[in-house]
C-alpha positions in Angstrom: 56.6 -2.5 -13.9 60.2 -1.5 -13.5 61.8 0.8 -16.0 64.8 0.5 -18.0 66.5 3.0 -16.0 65.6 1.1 -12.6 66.9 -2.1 -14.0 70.1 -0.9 -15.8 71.1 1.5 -12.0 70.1 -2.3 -10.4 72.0 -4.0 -12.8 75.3 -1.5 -12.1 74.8 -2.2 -8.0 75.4 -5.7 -8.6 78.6 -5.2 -10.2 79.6 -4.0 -6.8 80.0 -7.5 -6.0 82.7 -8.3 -3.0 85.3 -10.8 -4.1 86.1 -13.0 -0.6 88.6 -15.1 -2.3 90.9 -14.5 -5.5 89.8 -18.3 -6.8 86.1 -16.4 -7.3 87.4 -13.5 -10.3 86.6 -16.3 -12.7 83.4 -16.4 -11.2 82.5 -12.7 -10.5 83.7 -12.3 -14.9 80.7 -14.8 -15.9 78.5 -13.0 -13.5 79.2 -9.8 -15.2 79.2 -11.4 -19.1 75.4 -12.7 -18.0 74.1 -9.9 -17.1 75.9 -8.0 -20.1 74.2 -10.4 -22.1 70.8 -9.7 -20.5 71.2 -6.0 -20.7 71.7 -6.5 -24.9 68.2 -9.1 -25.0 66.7 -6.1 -23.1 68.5 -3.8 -25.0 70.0 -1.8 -21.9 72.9 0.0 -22.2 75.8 0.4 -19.5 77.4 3.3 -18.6 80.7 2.1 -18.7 82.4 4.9 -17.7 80.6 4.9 -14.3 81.5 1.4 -14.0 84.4 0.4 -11.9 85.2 -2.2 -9.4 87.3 -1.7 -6.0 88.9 -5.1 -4.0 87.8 -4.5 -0.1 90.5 -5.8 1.6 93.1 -5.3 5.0 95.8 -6.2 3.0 98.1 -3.5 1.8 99.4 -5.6 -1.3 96.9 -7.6 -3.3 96.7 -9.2 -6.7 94.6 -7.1 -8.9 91.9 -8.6 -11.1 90.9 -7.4 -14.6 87.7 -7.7 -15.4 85.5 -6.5 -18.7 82.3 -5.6 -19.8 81.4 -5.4 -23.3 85.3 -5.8 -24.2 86.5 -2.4 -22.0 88.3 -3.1 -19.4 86.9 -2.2 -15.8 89.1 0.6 -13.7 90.3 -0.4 -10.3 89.8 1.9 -7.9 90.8 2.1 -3.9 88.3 4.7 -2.9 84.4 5.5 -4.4 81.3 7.3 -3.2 78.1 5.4 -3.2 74.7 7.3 -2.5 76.9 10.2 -1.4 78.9 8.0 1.2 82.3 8.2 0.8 84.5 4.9 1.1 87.7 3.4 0.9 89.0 -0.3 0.2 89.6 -0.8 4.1 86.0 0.4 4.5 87.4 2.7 6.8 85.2 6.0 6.6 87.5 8.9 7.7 87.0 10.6 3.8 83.8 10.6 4.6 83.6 12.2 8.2 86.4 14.9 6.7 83.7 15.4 3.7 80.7 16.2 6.5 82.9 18.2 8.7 84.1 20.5 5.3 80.4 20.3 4.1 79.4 21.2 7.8 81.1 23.9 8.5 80.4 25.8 4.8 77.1 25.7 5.0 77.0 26.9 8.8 78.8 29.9 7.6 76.8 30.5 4.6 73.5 30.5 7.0 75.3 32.3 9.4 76.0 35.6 7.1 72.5 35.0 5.3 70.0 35.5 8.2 69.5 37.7 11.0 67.9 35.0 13.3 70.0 32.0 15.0 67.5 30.4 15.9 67.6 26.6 16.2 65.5 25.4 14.2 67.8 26.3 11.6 70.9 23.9 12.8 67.9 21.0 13.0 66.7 21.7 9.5 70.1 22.4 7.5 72.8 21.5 9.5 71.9 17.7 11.3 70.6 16.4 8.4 74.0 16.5 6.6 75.7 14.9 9.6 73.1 12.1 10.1 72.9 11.4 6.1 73.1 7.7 5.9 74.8 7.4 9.8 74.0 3.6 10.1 76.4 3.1 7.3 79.4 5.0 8.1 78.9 4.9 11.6 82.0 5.6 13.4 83.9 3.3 15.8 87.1 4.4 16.6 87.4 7.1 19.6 88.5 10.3 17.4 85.4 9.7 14.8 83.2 9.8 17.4 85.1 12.5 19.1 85.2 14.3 15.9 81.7 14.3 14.7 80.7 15.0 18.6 82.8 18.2 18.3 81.5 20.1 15.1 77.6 18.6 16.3 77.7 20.7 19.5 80.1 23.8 17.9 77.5 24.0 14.9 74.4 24.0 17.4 76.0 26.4 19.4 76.0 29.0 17.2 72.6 29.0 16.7 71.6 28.2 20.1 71.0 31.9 20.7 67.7 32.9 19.7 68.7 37.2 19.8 67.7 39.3 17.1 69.7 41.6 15.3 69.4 45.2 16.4 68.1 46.0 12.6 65.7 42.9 12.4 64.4 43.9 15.9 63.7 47.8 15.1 62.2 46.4 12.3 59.3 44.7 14.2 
């Protein structure tokens, strides 16, 4: 049995519905007033303010749609982050890869200046994951994304390719 709180973050990923044609924003409003209307039988609530919609196109000028639920109009948006990837009307992920390679980089240092050991097993445990987080996604296809992601891979798991202790640590033992 799902709960309400399954349904209603279900509910809100259909609202990221992809508009092919401008003929369908009559179509994509009923969708949204039904399952508005579904939400109220089941007596779900939306978080509107989470809500938004964003028009994925090449085009550098196109006609916005309004859209509503529950009578408040829907913000239009030309960037979001869904399930912590970042993403842009063009779907073009270079926010994202600048957001891994900021994200990267801190917590490198923070490990860096917080343990003696560079061992790593370290880079493999808390550095690869944040560069491999949903990779299928925002996969990279142009030359410097690749290029770019290659380079602070190999610079983060240099740094703690040497597996040297610490003077203290090793007087320790």
């Amino acid at each position: 049995m799902f709960t309400k709180m399954f349904l209603l973050n279900f509910l809100q990923m259909i609202l990221k519905f992809i508009l092919k044609y401008p003929c369908q924003a009559v179509d994509f409003q009923d969708c949204i007033n039904c399952i508005a209307s579904w939400a109220l039988k089941w007596q779900l609530k939306f978080s509107i303010n989470k809500c938004h919609h964003m028009q994925i196109t090449l085009r550098n000028s196109c006609s916005p749609s309004v859209y509503l639920l529950d009578g408040v109009i829907l913000p239009t948006v030309s960037s979001c982050i869904d399930l912590g990837v970042y993403m842009d009307s063009a779907l073009s992920f270079s926010s994202h890869i600048d957001h891994i390679i900021t994200k990267t980089k801190r917590r490198a240092s923070q490990i860096l200046r917080c343990f003696y050991s560079k061992d790593r097993d370290v880079h493999l445990l808390f550095i690869r994951p944040i560069i491999e987080y949903c990779s299928p996604v925002w996969s990279p296809y142009t030359v410097t994304g690749i290029n770019i992601i290659n380079i602070i891979e190999s610079v983060s798991a240099a740094n703690f390719h040497q597996e040297t202790l610490t003077p203290a640590l090793s007087t320790a033992l």
